[in-house]
ZAMARGU-4260 file (C-alpha; in steps of 0.2 Angstrom, whole numbers, plus 5000, padded with zeros to 4 digits):
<rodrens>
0) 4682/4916/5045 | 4679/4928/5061 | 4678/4946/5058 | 4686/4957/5070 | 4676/4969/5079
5) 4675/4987/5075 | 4686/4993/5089 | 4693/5005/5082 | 4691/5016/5067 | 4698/5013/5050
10) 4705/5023/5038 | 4713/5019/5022 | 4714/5003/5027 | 4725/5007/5044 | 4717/5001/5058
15) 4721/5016/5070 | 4717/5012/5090 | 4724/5016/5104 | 4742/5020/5107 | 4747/5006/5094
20) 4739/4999/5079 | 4740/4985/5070 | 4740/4990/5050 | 4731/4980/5040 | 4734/4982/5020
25) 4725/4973/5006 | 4712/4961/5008 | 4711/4948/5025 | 4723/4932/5023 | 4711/4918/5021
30) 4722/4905/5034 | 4719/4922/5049 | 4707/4924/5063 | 4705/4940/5072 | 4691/4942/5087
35) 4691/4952/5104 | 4683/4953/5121 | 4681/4963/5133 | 4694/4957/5147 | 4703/4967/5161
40) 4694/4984/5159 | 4699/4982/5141 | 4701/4976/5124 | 4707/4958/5123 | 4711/4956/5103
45) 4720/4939/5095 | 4724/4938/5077 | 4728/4920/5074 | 4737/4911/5058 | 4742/4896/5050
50) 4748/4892/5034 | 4734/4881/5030 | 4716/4884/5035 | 4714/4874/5047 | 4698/4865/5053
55) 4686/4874/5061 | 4683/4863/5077 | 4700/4863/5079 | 4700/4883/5080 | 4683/4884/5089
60) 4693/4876/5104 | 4710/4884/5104 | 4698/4901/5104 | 4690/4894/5117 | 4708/4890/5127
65) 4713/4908/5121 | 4697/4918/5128 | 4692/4906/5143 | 4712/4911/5150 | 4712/4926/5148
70) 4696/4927/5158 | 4704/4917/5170 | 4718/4930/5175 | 4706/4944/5176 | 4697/4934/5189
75) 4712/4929/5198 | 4719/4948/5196 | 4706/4961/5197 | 4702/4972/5215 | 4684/4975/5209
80) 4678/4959/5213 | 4678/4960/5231 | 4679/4938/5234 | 4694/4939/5220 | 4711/4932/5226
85) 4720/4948/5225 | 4705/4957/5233 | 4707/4942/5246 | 4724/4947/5250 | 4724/4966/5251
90) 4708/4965/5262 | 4717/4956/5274 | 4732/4967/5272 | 4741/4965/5293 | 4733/4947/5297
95) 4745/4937/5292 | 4750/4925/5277 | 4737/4920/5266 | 4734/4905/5253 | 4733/4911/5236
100) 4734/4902/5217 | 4752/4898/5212 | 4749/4911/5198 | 4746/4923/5210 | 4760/4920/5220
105) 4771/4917/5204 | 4766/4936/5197 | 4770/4943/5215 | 4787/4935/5216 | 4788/4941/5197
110) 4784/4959/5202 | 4796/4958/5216 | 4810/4954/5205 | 4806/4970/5194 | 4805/4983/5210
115) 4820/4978/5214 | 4829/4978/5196 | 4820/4995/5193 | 4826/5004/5210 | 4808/5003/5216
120) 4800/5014/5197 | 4789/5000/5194 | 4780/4995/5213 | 4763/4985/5214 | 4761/4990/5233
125) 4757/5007/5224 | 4740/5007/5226 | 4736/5017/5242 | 4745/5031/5231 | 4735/5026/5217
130) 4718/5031/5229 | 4726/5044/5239 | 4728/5053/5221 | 4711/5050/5215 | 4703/5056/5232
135) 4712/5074/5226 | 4704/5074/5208 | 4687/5071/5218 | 4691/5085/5232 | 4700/5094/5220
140) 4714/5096/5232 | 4732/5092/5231 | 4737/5083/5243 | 4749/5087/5258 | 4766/5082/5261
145) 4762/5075/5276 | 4749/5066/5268 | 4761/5059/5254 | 4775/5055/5270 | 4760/5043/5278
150) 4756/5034/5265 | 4772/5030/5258 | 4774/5021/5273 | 4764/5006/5266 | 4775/5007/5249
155) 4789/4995/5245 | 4788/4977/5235 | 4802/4972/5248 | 4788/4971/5262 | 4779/4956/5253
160) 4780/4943/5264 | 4782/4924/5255 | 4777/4911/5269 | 4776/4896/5258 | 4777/4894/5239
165) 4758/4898/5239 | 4755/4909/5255 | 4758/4926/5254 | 4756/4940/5267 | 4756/4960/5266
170) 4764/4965/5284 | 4756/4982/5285 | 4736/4985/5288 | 4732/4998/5274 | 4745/4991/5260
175) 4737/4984/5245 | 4742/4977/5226 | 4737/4982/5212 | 4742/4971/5195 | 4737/4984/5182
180) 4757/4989/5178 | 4759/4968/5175 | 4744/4958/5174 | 4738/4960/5155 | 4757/4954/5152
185) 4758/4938/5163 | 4740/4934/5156 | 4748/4936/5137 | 4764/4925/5144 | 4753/4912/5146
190) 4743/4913/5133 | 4757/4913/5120 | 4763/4897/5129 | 4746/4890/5125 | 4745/4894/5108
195) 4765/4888/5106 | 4758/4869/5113 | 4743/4869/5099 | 4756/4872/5086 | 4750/4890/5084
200) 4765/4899/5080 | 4760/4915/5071 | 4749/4927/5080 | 4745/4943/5087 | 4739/4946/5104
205) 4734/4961/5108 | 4727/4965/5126 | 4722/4986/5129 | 4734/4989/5112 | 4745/4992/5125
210) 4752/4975/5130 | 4756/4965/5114 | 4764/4948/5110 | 4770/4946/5091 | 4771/4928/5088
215) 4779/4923/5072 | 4773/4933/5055 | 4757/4935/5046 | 4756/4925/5032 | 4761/4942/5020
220) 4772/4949/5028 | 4789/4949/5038 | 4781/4954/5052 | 4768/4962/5063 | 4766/4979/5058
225) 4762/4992/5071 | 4756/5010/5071 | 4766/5020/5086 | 4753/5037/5090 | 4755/5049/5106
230) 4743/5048/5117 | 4735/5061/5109 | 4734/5054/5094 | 4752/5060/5084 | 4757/5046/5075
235) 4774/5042/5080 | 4779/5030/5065 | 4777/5009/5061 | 4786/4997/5070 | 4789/4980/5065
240) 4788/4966/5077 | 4790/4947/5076 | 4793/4932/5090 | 4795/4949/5104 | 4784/4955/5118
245) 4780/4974/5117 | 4773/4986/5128 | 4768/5003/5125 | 4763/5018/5138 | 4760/5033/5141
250) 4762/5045/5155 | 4747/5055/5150 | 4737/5041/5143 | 4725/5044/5156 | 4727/5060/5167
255) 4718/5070/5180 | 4715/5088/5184 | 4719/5091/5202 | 4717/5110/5206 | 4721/5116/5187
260) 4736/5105/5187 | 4737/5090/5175 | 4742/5074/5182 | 4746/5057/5175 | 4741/5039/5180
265) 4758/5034/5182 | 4763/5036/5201 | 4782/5038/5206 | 4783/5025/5220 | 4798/5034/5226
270) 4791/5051/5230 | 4772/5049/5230 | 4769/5061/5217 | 4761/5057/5197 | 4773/5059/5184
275) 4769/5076/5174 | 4780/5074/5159 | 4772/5070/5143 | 4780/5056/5139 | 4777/5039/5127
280) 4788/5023/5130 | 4789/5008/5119 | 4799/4992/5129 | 4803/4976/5116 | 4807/4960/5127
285) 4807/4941/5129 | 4791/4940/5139 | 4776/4952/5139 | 4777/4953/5158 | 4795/4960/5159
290) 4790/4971/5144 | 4776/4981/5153 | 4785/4982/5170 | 4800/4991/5160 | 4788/5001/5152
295) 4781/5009/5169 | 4798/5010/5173 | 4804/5019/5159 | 4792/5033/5160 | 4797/5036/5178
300) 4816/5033/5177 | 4817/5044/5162 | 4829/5045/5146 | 4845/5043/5157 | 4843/5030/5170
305) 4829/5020/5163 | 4837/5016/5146 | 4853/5013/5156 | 4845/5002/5165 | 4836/4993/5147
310) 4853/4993/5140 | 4861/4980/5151 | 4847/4969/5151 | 4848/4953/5137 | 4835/4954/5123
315) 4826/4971/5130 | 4825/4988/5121 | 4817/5002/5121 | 4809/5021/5116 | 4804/5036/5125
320) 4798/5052/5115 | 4791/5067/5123 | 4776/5076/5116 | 4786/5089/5109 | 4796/5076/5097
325) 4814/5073/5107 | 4816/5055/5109 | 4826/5042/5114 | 4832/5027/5110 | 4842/5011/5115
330) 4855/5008/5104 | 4847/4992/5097 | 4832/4998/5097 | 4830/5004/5077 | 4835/4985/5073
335) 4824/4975/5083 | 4810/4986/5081 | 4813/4990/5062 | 4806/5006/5066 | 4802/5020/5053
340) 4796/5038/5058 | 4783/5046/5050
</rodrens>
């Protein structure tokens, strides 16, 4: 059987990474596979089960299928591969329509529909913010108004412009995409297709522990059993997930110092400016892809209009805590989530 990597550091038989753990109790489960790569600037982890053991070439090539697609989006989503089709694209941001894979133009239409369902929170044109910010935390210099008003000229999902099914053009010299608020979920969509077509319907997937699909039940328990911790390691309290997509962020996950001031990842597309609240949000849905957009969403739309706006959607919910300990929840939240505070 396949040992997971030590990604993380146990304790007490907790397995505690990241925003979210998985919790492992007892010894392993003789019919369950766990191994990770390194895919997407990130952790990649899949926990696979079946009732039976099953045989080991049969499970050499669905971990083939499993690692060999994930690498796959990676190529076809990443910008630091300067010949990558998304590097492709925003390179040739102004010139036109260009060809690009049917996945890529299938996660562009997807992104599309979630800026507009979202009032513009979640945006992948947001990447000239995105360097604009991190040219301050290198001058260490805040960056003007009038230097927020230009750039958010090039901002708006609307702007994409869909030739063809598979041509896709960026209107304006100096817009650019950037996938990260998407791509690990649409790349775990698939992959959970995958395994649902080898007959693999128990698993965890587990990409950055941020992005998660919980397929089916380990084979002891009810569910997949997930430790929810602020970004700054509080534990939150255990979630229990099974056959839902989940995605978890935080605002301050990853921050900046930009003349003494702290300043998240997460960039408001509608105003230019990092979120500053400290703030973790947990998004159950249907697909992995929805999940995470909603998730970016959330932490910019806030407790009011963001889990308005989760509320009127079929099969979504979701959780936003501030550092502090208020939180938030949508009103089937507690029961799709089974969630107990610690």
């Amino acid at each position: 059987m396949r040992k997971s990597r030590d990604w993380g550091l146990g304790i007490g038989g907790w397995t505690v990474v990241g925003i979210v753990s998985l919790l492992v109790f007892g010894s392993p489960v003789r019919a369950c596979e766990t191994d990770g790569r390194y895919i997407m600037g990130t952790v990649f982890q899949a926990t696979l089960c079946q009732a039976e053991p099953p045989s080991q070439g049969k499970m050499s090539a669905v971990w083939h299928e499993v690692f060999t697609a994930a690498q796959r989006f990676d190529a076809l989503f990443t910008t630091y591969a300067p010949h990558s089709p998304l590097s492709h694209l925003n390179a040739r941001a102004g010139q036109g329509p260009q060809a690009v894979p049917a996945e890529v133009s299938e996660i562009l239409r997807l992104s599309q529909h979630y800026a507009d369902l979202t009032n513009g929170a979640f945006d992948i044109t947001v990447r000239p913010l995105l360097s604009l910010w991190r040219q301050a935390e290198t001058t260490q210099t805040q960056p003007t108004a009038a230097a927020i008003r230009h750039t958010m000229r090039f901002i708006g999902s609307q702007k994409l412009h869909f030739a063809t099914p598979h041509h896709v053009g960026l209107p304006a010299p100096g817009m650019a995409l950037d996938l990260g608020g998407i791509g690990k979920g649409y790349a775990l969509d698939r992959i959970a297709e995958q395994l649902h077509e080898q007959r693999l319907t128990n698993a965890l997937l587990n990409f950055g522990q941020s992005s998660l699909w919980a397929l089916g039940r380990p084979p002891d328990g009810e569910g997949w059993r997930l430790l929810l911790r602020q970004p700054n390691g509080e534990i939150v309290g255990v979630a229990t997930f099974s056959d839902q997509a989940v995605s978890i962020s935080g605002s301050l996950g990853r921050s900046m110092q930009v003349e003494g001031q702290r300043y998240g990842h997460i960039i408001d597309p509608r105003t230019g400016r990092p979120v500053q609240r400290d703030l973790l949000a947990c998004v159950v849905a249907p697909s992995a892809a929805q999940a995470e957009a909603l998730s970016t969403a959330l932490l910019i739309l806030g407790e009011q209009e963001g889990l308005d706006l989760i509320e009127q959607l079929d099969g979504v919910e979701g959780f936003l805590r501030e550092a502090h300990g208020t939180q938030w929840m949508t009103t089937g939240w507690e029961r799709v989530s089974r969630f107990v505070a610690l």
